[in-house]
TIMI-2910 file (N, C-alpha, C, CB; in pm, 1 decimal, decimal comma, always signed):
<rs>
+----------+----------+----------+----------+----------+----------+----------+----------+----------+----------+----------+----------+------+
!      n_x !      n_y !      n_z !     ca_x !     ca_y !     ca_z !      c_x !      c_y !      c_z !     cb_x !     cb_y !     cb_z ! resn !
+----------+----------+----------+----------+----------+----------+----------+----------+----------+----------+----------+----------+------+
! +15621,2 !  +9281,8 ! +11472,0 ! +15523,8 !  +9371,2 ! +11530,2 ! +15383,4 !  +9337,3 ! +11478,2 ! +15560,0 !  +9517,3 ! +11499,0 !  Unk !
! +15381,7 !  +9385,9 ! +11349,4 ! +15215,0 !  +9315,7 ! +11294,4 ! +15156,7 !  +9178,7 ! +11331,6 ! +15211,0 !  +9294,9 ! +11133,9 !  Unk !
! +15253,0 !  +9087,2 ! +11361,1 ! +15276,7 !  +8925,7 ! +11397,7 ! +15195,0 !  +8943,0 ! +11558,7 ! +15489,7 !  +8864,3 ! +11405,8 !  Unk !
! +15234,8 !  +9018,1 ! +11601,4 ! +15222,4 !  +9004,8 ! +11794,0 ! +15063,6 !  +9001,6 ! +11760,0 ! +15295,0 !  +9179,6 ! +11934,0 !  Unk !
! +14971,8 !  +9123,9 ! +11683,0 ! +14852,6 !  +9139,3 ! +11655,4 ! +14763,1 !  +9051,5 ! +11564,5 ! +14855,5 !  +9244,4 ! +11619,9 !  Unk !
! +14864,0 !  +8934,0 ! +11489,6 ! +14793,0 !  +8858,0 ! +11414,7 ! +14724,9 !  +8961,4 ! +11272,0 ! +14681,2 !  +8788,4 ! +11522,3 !  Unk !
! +14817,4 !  +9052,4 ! +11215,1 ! +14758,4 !  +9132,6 ! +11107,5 ! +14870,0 !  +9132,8 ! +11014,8 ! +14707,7 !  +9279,8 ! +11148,8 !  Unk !
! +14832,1 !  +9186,5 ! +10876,9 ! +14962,2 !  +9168,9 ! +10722,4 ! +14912,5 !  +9318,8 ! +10707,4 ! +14926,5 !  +9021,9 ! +10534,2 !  Unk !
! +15027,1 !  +9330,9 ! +10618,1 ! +15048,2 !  +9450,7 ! +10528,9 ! +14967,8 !  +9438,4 ! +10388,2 ! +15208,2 !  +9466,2 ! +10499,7 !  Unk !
! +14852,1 !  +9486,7 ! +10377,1 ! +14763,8 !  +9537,8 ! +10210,4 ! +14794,1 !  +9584,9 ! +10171,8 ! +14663,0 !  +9590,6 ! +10169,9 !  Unk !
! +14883,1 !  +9714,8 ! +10189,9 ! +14876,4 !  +9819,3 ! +10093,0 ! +14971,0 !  +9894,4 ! +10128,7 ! +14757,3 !  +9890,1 ! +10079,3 !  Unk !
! +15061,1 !  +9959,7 ! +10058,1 ! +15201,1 ! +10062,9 ! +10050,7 ! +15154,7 ! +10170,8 !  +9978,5 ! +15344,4 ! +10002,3 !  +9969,8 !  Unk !
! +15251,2 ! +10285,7 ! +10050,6 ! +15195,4 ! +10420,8 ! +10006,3 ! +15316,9 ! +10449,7 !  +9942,5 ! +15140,7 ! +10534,0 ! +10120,7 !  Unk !
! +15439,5 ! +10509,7 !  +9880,5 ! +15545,8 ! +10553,3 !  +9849,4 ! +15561,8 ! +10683,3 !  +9811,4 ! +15583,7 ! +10487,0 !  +9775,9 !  Unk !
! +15603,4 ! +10774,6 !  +9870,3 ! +15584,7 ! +10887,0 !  +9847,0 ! +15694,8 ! +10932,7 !  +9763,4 ! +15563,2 ! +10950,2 !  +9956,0 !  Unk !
! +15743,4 ! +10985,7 !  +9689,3 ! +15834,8 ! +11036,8 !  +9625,6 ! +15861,2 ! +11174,6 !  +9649,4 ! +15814,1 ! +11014,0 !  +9511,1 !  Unk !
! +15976,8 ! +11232,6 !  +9742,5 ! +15949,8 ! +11342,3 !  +9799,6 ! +16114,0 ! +11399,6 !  +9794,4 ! +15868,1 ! +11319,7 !  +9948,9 !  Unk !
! +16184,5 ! +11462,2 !  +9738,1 ! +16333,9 ! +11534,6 !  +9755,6 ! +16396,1 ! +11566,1 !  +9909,2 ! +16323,5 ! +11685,9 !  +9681,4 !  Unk !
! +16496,7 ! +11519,9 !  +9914,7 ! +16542,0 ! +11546,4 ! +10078,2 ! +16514,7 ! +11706,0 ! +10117,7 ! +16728,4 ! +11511,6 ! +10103,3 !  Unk !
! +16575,7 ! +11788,3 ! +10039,4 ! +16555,7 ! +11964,6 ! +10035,3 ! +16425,3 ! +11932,7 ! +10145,4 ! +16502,6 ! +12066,0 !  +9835,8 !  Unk !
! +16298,2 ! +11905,0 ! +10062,2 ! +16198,6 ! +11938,0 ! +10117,8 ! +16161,5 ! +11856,4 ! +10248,7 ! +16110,6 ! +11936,9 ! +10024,0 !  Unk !
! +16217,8 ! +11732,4 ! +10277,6 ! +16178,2 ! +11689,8 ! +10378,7 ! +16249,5 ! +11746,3 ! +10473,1 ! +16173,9 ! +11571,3 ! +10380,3 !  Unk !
! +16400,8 ! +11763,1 ! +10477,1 ! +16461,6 ! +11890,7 ! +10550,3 ! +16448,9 ! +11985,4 ! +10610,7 ! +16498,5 ! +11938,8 ! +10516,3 !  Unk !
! +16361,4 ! +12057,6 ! +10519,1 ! +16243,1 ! +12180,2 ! +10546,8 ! +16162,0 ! +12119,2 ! +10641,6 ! +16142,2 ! +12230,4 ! +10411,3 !  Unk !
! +16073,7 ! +12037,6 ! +10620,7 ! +15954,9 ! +12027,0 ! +10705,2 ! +15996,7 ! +11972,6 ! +10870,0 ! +15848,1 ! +11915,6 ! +10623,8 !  Unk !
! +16138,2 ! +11875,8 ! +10812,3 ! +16130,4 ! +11849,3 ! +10993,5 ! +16263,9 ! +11974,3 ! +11056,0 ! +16195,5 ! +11622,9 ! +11047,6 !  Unk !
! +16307,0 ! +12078,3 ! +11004,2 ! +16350,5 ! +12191,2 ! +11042,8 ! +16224,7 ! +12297,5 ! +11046,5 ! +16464,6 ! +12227,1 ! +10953,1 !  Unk !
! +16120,7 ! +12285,9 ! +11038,8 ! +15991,1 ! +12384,6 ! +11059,6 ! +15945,9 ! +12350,8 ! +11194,8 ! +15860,0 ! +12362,3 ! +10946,8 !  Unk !
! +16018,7 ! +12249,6 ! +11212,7 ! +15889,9 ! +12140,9 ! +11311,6 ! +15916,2 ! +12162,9 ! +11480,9 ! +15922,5 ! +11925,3 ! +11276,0 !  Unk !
! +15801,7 ! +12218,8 ! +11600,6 ! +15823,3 ! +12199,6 ! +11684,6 ! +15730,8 ! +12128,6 ! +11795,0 ! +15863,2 ! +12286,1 ! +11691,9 !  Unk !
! +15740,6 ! +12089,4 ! +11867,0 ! +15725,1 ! +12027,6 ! +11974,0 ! +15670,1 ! +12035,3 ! +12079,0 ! +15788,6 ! +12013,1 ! +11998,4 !  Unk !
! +15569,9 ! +12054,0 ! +12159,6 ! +15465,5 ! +12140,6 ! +12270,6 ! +15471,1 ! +12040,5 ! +12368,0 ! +15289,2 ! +12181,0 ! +12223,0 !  Unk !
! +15650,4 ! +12063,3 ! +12469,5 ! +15679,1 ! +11921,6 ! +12563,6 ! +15532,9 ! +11885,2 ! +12656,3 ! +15831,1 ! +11956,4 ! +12693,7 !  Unk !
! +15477,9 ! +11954,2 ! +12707,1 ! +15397,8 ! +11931,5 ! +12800,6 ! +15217,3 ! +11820,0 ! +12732,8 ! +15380,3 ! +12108,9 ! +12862,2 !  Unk !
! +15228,9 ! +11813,4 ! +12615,4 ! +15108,3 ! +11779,9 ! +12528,1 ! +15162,9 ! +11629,0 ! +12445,0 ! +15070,9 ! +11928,7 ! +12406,8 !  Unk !
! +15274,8 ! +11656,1 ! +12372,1 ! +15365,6 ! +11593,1 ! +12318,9 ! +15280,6 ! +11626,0 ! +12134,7 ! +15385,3 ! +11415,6 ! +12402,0 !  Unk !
! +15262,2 ! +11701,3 ! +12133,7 ! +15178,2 ! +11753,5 ! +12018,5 ! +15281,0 ! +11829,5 ! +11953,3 ! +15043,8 ! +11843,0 ! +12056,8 !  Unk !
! +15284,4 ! +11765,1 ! +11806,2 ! +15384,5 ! +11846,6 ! +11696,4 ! +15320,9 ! +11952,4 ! +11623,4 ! +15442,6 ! +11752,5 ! +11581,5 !  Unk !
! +15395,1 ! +12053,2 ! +11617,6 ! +15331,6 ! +12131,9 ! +11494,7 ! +15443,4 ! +12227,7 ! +11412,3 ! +15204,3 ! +12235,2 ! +11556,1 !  Unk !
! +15430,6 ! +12235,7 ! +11283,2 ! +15506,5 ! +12329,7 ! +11125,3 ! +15453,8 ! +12416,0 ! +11177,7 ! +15469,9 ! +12311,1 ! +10940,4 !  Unk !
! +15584,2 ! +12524,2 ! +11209,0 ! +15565,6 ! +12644,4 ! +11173,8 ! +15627,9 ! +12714,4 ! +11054,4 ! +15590,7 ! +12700,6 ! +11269,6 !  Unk !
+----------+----------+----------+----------+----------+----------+----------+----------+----------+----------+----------+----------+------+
</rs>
């Protein structure tokens, strides 16, 4: 993919984050079909 654009990878972010909580956030999470716009409630 980066290849098709002729671009590399600089820099990595790594988040260190517990499943519990990522769980949570994409079970908060909905969807506005007509926009395609996410939002936590």
């Amino acid at each position: 993919m980066l290849a098709e654009v002729n671009t590399t990878v600089e820099a990595v972010i790594n988040f260190n984050v517990p499943d519990e909580v990522l769980v949570e956030r994409i079970s908060g999470r909905r969807v506005h079909s007509a926009s395609g716009r996410s939002y936590h409630v």
